[in-house]
C-alpha positions in Angstrom: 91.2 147.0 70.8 92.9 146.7 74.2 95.6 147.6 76.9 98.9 148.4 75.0 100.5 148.7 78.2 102.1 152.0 76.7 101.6 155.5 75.4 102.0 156.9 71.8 102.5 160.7 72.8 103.6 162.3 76.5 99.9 164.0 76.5 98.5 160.6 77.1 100.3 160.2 80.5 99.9 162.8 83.6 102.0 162.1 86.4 105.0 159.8 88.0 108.2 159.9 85.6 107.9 161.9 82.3 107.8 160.0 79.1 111.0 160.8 76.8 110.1 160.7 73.1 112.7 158.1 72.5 110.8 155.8 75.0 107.7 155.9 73.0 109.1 155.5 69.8 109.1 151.5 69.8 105.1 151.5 70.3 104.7 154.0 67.3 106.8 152.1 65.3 104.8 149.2 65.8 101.3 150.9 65.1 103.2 152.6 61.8 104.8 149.6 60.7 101.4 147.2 60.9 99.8 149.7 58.7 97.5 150.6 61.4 96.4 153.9 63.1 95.0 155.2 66.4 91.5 155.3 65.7 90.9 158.6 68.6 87.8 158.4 71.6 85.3 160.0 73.5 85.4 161.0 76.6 88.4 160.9 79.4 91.0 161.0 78.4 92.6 158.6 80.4 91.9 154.7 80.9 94.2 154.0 83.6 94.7 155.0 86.8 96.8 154.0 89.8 94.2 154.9 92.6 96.2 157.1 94.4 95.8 160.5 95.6 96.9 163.4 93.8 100.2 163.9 94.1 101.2 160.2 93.9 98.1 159.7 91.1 99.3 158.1 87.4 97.3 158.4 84.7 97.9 156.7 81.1 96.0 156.2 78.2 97.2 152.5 78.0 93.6 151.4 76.4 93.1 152.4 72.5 91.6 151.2 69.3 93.7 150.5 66.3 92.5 149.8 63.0 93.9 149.4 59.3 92.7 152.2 56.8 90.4 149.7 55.0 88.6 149.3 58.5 88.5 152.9 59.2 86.7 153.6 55.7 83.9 150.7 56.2 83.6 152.1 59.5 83.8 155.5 59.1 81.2 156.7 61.7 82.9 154.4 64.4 83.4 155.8 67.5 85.9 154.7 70.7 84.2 155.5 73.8 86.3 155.6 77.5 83.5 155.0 79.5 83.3 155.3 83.6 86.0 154.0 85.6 84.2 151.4 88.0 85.8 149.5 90.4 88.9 148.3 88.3 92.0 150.6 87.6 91.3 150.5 83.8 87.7 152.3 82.6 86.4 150.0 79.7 86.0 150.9 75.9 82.8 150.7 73.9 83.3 150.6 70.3 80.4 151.7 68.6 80.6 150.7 65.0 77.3 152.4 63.8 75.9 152.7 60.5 72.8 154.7 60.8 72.7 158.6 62.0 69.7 160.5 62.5 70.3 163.7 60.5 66.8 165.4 61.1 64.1 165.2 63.2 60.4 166.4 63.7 59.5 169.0 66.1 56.4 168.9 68.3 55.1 171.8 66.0 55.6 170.0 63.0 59.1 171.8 62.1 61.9 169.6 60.7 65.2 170.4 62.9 68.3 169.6 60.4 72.0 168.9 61.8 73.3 167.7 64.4 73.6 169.5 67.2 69.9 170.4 66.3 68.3 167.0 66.4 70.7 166.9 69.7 68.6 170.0 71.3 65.2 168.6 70.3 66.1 165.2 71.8 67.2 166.6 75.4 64.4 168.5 75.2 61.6 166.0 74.3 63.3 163.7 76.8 63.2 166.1 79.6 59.8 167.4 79.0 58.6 163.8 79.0 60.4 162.8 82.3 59.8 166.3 84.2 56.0 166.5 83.8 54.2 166.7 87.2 52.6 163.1 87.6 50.2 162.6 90.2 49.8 159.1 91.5 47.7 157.8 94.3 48.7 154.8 94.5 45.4 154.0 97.2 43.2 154.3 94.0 45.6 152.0 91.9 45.8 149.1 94.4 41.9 150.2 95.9 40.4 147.4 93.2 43.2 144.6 94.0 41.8 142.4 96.3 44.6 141.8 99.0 45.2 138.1 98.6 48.5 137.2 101.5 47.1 135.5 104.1 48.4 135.6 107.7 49.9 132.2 107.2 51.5 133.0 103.9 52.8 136.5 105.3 54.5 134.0 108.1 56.0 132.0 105.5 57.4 135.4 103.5 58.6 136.9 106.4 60.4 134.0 108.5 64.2 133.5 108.5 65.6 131.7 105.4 68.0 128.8 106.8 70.9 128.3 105.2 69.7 124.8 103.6 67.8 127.3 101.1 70.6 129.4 100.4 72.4 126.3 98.8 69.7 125.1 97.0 69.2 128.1 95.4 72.8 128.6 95.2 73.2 125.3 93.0 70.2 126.3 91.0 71.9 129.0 89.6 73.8 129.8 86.6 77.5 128.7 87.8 79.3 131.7 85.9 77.1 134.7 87.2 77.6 137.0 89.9 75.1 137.5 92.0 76.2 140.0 93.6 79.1 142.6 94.2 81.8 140.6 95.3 82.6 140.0 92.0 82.6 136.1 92.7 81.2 133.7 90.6 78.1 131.3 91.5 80.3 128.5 91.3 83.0 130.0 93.4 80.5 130.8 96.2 78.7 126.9 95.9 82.1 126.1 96.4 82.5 128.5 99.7 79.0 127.2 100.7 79.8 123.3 100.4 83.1 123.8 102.1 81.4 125.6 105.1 
């Protein structure tokens, strides 16, 4: 599972220079000659893209799973998934190797809904009922028995600049190969940053 930096068919690649088959015959020679096979996805069918505008836009499917047969046959429900493209110029995979597939399921009426694209239906369904149902909240009546415990002096405390002795200590506290946030910099590089500075 990973970037192949290449393309096994001229499908998997939409704009810039056209693919010849020739040029794409070293990369299926390889997957043929390990004994392996392109195990498919869900979803785009992309996983690279060059960020550019339309007419100058590049798209590849450079990203793929490859497995053996015997894999493929303990496995056979496994599914590839291209999922989102977020921030990077790759989208990342998700290989779901599931064992277990819910075949039926129980209607609200008691009716068993067989298949696939049945127990599908009845899940959207039961979902969305569940999550579009008119809820009334008055949240007066929910907080009316909490007795309001923040003092003046305490709200001073919560609400007063934080200085930037704080920000290091907590800083150092942390976890140093987290990001806190979406720089995409590590704790560590920004304790770093903050020492420095």
């Amino acid at each position: 599972m990973g970037d192949f930096n290449d393309i096994l068919y001229k499908e998997e690649k939409e704009g810039g220079i056209m693919r010849t088959e020739a040029s794409m015959s070293m990369f299926r020679d390889f997957v043929k000659n390990c004994g392996t096979l392109d195990m498919g996805f869900s979803g785009a069918p992309f996983t690279r893209w060059n960020k550019r505008s339309r007419k100058d836009a590049i798209k590849a499917r450079l990203d793929r799973v490859i497995c053996d047969l015997q894999w493929s046959l303990t496995f056979h429900r496994a599914t590839c998934f291209h999922l989102e493209m977020v921030g990077a110029d790759h989208c990342p995979l998700f290989l779901d190797t599931r064992k277990n597939k819910i075949l039926s399921i129980e209607h609200g009426n008691r009716v068993w809904q067989v298949g696939e694209s049945r127990v599908e239906v009845e899940v959207l369904r039961y979902f969305n009922e569940l999550f579009s149902a008119n809820i009334v909240c008055h949240p007066d009546k929910a907080t009316q028995s909490v007795d309001h415990r923040v003092t003046d002096e305490m709200n001073r405390q919560l609400t007063r600049a934080v200085t930037s002795e704080e920000v290091k200590r907590a800083m150092f506290k942390m976890l140093a190969d987290i990001f806190p946030g979406p720089d995409g910099m590590t704790v560590l590089f920004s304790s770093f940053l903050a020492y420095c500075f």
